[in-house]
C-alpha positions in Angstrom: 0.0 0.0 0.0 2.5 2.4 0.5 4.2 1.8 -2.8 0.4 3.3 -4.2 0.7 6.1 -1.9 4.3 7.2 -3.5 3.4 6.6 -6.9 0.4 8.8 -6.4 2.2 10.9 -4.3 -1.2 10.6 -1.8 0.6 11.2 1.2 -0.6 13.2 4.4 1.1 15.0 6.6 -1.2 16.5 9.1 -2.5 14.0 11.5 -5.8 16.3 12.3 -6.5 16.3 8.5 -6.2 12.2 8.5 -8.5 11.8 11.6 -10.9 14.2 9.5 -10.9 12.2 6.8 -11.6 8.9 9.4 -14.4 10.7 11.1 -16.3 11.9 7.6 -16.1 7.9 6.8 -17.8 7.3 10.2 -20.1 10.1 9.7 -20.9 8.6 6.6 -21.4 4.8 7.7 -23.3 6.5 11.0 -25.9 8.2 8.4 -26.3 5.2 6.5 -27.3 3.1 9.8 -30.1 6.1 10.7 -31.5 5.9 7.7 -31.9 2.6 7.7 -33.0 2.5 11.5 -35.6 5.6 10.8 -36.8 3.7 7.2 -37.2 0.5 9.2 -38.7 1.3 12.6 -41.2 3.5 14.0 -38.9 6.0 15.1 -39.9 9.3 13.9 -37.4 12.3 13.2 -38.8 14.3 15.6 -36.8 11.6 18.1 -33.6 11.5 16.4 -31.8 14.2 18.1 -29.9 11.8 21.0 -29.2 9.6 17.9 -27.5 12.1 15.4 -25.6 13.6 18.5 -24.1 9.7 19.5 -23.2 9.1 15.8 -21.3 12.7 15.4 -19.6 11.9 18.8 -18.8 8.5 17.5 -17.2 10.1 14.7 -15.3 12.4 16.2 -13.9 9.3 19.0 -12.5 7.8 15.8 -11.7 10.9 14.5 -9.5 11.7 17.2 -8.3 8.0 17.6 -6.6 8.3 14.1 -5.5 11.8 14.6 -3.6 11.1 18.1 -2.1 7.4 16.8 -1.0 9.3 13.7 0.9 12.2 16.1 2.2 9.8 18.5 2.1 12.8 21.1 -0.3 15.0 23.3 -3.8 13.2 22.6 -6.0 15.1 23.8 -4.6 18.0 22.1 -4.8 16.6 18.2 -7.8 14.8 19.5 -9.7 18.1 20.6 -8.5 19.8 17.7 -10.1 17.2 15.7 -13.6 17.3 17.3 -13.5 21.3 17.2 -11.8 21.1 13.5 -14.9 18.7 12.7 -18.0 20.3 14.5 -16.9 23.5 12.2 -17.0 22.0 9.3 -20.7 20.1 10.4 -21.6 23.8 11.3 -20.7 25.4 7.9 -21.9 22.8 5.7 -24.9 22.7 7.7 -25.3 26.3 7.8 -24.5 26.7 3.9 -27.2 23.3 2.9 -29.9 24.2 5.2 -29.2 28.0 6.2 -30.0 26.2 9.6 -29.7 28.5 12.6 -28.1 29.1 16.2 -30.1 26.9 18.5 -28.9 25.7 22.0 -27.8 22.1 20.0 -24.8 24.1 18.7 -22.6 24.3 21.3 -23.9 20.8 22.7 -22.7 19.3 19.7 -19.4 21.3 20.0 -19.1 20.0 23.3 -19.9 16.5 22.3 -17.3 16.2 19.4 -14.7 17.9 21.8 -14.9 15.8 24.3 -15.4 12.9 21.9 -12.6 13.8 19.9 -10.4 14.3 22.9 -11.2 10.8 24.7 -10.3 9.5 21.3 -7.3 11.3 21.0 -6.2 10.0 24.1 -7.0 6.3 23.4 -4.7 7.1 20.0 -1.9 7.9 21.7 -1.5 5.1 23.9 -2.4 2.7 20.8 0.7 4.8 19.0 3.7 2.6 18.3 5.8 5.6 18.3 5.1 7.5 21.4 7.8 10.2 22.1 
């Protein structure tokens, strides 16, 4: 695999861009499963708030997971930054889709991927091979 990455020349170098990239996959995977589970149940979306706030904290857990293992130092840190770096990014694609508003969710979420991202982060670091 890494032979494909040099003749691409795919290579990152920012851990907190690679645990990004992890948590939009997880984001991804977690909207597939409520769709499914709101399609296939009698949940209604009027109920789906806890839900969407678990899978976006799922995300950024692996999120920050990927970004601390990749940095091999201060977890929490590149783990926060990740949750804070992704709850933006939620916030202005939201924002720019839906021209959603400022409701008290906001900084719940924030808090959620923060926290999240830095448990995550510090899970990644002890998993890291190459602590320093």
């Amino acid at each position: 695999m890494s032979s494909f990455s040099r003749l691409l020349g795919l290579r990152n170098a920012s851990p907190v861009a690679s645990g990004l990239y992890w948590s939009g996959i997880w984001l991804a995977i977690g909207a597939l499963v409520l769709s499914i589970l709101l399609m296939g149940s009698s949940l209604s979306e009027s109920n789906m708030l806890p839900w969407v706030f678990g899978v976006h904290g799922c995300s950024a857990l692996a999120g920050g997971f990927v970004s601390a293992k990749r940095s091999g130092r201060k977890g929490w840190y590149f783990g926060m930054a990740n949750g804070l770096m992704y709850s933006i990014l939620l916030l202005i694609i939201s924002f720019l889709a839906t021209d959603s508003s400022w409701t008290m969710a906001v900084p719940i979420l924030i808090l959620i991927t923060c926290l999240a991202g830095a448990f995550g982060g510090m899970l990644g670091v002890n998993a890291s091979s190459n602590s320093r």
